[in-house]
C-alpha positions as CSV (number, residue, x, y, z in Angstrom):
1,X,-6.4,-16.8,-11.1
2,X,-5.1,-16.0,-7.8
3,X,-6.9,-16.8,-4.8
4,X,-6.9,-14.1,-1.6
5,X,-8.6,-15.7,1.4
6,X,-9.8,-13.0,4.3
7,X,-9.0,-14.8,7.7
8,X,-12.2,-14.1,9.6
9,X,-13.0,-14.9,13.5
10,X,-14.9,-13.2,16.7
11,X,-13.4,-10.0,17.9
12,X,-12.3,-8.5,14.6
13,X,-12.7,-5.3,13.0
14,X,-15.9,-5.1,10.7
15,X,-14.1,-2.1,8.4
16,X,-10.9,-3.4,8.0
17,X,-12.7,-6.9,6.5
18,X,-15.2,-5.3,4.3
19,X,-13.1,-2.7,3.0
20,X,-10.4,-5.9,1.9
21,X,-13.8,-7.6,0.7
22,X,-14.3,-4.8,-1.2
23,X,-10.9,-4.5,-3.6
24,X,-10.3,-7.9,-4.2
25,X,-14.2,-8.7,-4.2
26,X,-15.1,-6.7,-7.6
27,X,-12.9,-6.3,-10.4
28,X,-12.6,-2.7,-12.0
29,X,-14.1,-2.7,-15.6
30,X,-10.0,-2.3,-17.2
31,X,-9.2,-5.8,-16.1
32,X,-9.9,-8.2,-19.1
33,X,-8.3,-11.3,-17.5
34,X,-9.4,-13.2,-14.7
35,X,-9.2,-11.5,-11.3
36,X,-8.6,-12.6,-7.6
37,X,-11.2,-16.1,-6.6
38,X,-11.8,-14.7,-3.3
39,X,-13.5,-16.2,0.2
40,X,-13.8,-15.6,3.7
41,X,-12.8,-18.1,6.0
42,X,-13.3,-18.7,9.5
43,X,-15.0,-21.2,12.2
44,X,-18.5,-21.3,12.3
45,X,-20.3,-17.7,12.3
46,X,-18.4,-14.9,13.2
47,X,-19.3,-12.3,15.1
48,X,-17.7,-8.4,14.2
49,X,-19.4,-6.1,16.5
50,X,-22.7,-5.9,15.8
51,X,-22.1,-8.1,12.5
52,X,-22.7,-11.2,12.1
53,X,-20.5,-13.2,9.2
54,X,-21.0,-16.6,7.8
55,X,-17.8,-17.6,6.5
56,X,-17.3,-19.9,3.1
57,X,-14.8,-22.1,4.5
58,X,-12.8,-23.0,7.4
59,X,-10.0,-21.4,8.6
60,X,-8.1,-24.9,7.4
61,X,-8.9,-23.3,3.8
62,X,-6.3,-20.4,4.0
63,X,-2.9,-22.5,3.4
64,X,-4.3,-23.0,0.0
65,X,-4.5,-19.2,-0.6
66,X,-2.2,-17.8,-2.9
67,X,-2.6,-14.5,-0.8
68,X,-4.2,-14.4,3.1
69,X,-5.5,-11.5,4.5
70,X,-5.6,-10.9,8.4
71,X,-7.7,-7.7,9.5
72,X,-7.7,-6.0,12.4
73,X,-7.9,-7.5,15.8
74,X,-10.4,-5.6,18.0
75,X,-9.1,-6.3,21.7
76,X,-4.8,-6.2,21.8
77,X,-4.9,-7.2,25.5
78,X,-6.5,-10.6,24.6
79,X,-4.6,-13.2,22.8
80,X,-5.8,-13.7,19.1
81,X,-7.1,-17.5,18.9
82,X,-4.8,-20.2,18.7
83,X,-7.0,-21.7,15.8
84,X,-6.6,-18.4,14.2
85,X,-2.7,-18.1,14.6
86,X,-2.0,-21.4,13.3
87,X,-4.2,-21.4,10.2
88,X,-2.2,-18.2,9.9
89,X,1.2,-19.5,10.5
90,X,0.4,-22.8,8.5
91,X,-0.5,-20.7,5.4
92,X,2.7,-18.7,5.2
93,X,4.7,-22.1,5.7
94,X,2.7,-23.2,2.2
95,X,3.8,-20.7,0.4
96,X,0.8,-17.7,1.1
97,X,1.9,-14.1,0.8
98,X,0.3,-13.0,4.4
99,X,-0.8,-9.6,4.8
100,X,-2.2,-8.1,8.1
101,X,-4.0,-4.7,8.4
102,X,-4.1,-2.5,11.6
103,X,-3.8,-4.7,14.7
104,X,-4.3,-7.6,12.7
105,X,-0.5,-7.8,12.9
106,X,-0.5,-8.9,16.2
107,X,-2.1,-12.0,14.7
108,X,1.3,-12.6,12.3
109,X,3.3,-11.1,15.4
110,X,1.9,-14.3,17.1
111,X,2.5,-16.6,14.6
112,X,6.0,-15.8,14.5
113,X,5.6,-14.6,11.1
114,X,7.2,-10.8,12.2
115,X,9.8,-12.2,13.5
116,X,13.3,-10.1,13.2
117,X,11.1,-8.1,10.6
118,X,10.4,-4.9,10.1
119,X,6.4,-4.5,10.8
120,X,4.1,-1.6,11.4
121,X,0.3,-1.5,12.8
122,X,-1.9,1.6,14.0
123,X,0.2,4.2,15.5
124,X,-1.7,4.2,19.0
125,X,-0.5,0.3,19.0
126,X,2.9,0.2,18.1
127,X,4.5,0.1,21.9
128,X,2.1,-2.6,22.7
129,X,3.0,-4.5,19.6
130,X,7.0,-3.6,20.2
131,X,6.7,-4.6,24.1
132,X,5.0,-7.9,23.5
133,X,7.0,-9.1,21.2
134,X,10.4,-7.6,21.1
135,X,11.9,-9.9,18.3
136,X,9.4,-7.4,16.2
137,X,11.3,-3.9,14.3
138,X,8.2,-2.1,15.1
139,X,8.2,1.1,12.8
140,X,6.0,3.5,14.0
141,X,6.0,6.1,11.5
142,X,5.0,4.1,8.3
143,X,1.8,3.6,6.5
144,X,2.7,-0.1,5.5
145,X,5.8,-2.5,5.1
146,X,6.1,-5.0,2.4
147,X,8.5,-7.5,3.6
148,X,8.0,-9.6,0.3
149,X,6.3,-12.4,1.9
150,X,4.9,-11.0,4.6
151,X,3.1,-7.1,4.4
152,X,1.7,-5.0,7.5
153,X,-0.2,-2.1,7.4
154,X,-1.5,0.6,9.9
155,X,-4.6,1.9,10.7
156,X,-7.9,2.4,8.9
157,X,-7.0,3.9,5.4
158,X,-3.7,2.7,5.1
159,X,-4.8,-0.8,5.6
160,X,-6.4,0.7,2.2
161,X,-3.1,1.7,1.0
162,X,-2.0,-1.8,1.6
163,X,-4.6,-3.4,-0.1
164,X,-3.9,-1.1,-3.5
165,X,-0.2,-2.1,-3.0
166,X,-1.0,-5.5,-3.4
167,X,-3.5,-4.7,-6.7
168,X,-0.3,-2.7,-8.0
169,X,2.0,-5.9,-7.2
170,X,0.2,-8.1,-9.1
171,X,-2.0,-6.2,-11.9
172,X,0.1,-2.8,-12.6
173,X,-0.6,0.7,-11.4
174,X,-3.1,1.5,-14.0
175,X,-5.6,-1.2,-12.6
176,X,-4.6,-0.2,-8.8
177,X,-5.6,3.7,-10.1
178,X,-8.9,2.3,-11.5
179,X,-10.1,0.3,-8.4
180,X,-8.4,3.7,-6.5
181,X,-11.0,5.6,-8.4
182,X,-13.8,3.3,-8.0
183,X,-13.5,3.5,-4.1
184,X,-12.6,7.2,-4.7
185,X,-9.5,6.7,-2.8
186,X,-6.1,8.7,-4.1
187,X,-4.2,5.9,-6.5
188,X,-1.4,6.0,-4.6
189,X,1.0,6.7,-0.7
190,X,3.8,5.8,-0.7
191,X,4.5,3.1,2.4
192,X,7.4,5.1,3.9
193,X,4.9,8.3,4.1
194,X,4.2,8.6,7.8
195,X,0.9,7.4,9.6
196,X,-0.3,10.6,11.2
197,X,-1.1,12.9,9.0
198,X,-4.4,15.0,9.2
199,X,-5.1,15.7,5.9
200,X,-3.3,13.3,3.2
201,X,-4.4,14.8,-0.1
202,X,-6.5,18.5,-0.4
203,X,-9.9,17.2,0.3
204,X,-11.1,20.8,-0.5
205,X,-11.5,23.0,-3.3
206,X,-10.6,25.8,-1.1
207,X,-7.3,23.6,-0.2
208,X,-4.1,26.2,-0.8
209,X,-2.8,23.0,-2.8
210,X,-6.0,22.1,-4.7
211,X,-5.0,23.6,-7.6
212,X,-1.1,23.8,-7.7
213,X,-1.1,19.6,-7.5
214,X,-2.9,19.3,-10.9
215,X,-1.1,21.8,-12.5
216,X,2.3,20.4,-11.3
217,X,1.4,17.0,-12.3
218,X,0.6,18.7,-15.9
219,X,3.9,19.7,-15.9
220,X,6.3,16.8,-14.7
221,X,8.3,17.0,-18.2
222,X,9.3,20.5,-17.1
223,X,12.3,21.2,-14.6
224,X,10.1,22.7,-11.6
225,X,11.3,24.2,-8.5
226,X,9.7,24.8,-5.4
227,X,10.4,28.7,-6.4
228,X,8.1,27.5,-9.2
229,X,5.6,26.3,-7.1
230,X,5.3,28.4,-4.4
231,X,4.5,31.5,-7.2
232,X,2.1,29.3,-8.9
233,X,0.2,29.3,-5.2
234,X,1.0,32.9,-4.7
235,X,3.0,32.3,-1.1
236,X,6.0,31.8,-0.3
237,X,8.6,28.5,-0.5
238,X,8.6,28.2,3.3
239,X,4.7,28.6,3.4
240,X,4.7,26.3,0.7
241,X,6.5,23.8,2.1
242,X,4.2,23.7,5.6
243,X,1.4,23.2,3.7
244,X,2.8,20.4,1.7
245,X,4.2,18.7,5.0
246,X,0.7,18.8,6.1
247,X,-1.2,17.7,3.3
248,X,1.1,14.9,2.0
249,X,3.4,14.1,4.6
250,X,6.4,14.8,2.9
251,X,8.0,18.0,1.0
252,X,7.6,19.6,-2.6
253,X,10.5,18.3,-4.2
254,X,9.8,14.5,-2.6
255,X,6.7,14.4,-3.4
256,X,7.7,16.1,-7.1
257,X,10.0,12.9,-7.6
258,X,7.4,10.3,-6.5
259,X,5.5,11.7,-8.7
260,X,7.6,11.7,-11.6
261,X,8.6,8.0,-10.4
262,X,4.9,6.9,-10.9
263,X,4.4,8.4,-14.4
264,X,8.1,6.6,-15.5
265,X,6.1,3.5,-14.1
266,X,3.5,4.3,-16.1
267,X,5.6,4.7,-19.6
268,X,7.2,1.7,-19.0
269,X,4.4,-0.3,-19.0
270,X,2.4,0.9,-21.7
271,X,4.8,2.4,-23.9
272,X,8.1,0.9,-26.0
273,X,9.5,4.7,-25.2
274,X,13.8,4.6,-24.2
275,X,14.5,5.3,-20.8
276,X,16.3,8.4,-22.5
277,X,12.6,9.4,-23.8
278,X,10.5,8.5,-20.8
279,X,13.8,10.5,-18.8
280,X,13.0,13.3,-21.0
281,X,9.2,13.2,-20.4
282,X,9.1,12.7,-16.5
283,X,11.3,15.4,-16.0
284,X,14.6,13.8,-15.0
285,X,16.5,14.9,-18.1
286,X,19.2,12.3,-18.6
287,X,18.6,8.1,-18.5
288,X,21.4,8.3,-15.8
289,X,19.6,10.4,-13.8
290,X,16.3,8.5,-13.7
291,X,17.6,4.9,-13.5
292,X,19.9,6.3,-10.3
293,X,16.5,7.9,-8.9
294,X,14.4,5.2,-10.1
295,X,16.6,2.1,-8.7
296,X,16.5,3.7,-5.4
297,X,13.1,5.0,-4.9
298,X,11.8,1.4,-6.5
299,X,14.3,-1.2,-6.0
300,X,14.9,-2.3,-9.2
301,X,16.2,-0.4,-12.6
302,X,13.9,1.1,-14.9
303,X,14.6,-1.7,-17.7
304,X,14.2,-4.6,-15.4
305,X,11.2,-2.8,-13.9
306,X,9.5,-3.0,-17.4
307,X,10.8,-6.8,-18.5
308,X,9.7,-8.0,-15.5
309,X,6.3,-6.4,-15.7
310,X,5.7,-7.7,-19.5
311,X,6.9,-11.4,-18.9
312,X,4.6,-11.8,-16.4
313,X,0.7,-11.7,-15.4
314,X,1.6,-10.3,-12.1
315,X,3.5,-6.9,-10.9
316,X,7.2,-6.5,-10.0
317,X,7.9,-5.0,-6.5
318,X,6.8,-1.5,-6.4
319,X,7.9,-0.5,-2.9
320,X,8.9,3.2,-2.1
321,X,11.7,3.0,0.7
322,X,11.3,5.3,3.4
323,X,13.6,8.2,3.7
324,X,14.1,9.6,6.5
């Protein structure tokens, strides 16, 4: 079982916490092995605004965490507590994956942890966090960065993002869609999708895209264009593409092959289908052209993508490089 601990102290955000608390707290109803032994740790009570928190352990507890969670960090100007930062620091020397969300990485930023990294936090934050401490690659236009060791997230709902990366790390993508769903969240953004984006998925049924993004995902074994698209919406390709830059942050055809990414993902770890078959079936037409797309969308190739993910409890890195 592995253990996430939530580093917990005064002058942290109450959301970014309970929403961590929340996805590695309660284990969706698909998981039949054991799940994550989680506990909040921190010195004494804790105050979160008008919270009050009594931790389970100390912060001492969190370099025996398999994965440590740091939330946001309420006041930037202040410096985060040196109990705090060391606990933090002290962890990732032991071996913890360390994960901040929104300003929390100006905790890890503290701890040296970011150090000639790439890193992200809220966007409103990001000169701050680059001007304090300059040995940071503060990325700006990023919903989270997985660094392997050491993951930062920004703002609010894609400190959410970040927390269902981590599910799809170690469990699979089918058990991040089911806590997704539970939360009624959508399964899956891409890290490299930019942070400001007003409305991430059609949140309407009146949404110009509400319908076309069903149908299209109906359709993935078919060779659609954004031709294709735009007269399944009735408007036209430029139109088209406006409202999917708004709703999703990226374009049709992108988002077409992230799409047809996940649902290879998918094959290959439920089904003993050929890459040829699953190429077929996702729309990509030829192995070639899927491992080439799949190798550099993922990081890895589709067949060591699915060894890895059946000789082992845990999830092989799913991390969707950002293009720019």
């Amino acid at each position: 079982m592995s253990s996430v601990s939530l580093a917990a102290t005064d002058g942290m955000l109450p959301f970014e916490l309970s929403m961590a608390y929340e996805v590695f707290g309660t284990a969706p109803a698909e998981v039949a092995g054991p799940w994550y032994d989680l506990d909040v740790c921190g010195p004494d009570a804790v105050r979160f605004g008008r919270f009050r928190l009594e931790p389970d352990h100390g912060l001492d507890r969190l370099r025996s965490a398999d994965t440590v969670i740091v939330p946001g960090w309420a006041d930037i100007d202040e410096d985060p507590p040196a109990d705090l930062v060391d606990a933090v620091r002290a962890a990732h020397e032991a071996g913890a994956r360390v994960a901040s969300l929104c300003t929390g990485a100006f905790v890890l930023a503290a701890a040296g942890l970011l150090d000639g990294k790439r890193a992200t936090t809220h966007w409103a934050h990001t000169d701050a966090l680059a001007a304090r401490y300059p040995a940071v690659e503060v990325d700006p236009d990023v919903l989270y960065v997985d660094n392997g060791s050491v993951l930062t997230s920004a703002g609010k709902a894609a400190a959410l993002d970040l927390c269902l990366h981590v599910v799809r790390l170690d469990h699979g993508s089918s058990v991040a869609n089911a806590v997704a769903r539970r939360l009624v969240v959508p399964p899956h953004r891409a890290g490299g999708q930019a942070q400001f984006v007003t409305t991430p998925v059609p949140a309407r049924d009146d949404h110009p895209l509400a319908a076309l993004l069903p149908w299209a995902l109906e359709r993935l074994d078919q060779p659609l264009t954004v031709e294709d698209l735009a007269r399944r919406a009735r408007m036209s390709s430029r139109n088209l593409g406006r409202h999917f830059h708004a709703a999703t942050g990226t374009t049709p055809l992108q988002w077409l092959l992230i799409q047809r990414i996940r649902r290879a993902q998918e094959l290959l770890e439920k089904t003993d289908d050929t890459v040829d078959t699953i190429a077929e079936a996702t729309g990509m037409g030829t192995a070639a052209t899927l491992r080439r797309h799949f190798n550099r969308t993922v990081g890895v190739p589709p067949d060591t993508y699915r060894r890895t993910f059946r000789s082992r409890t845990g999830f092989p890195v799913d991390r969707v490089r950002r293009r720019r």
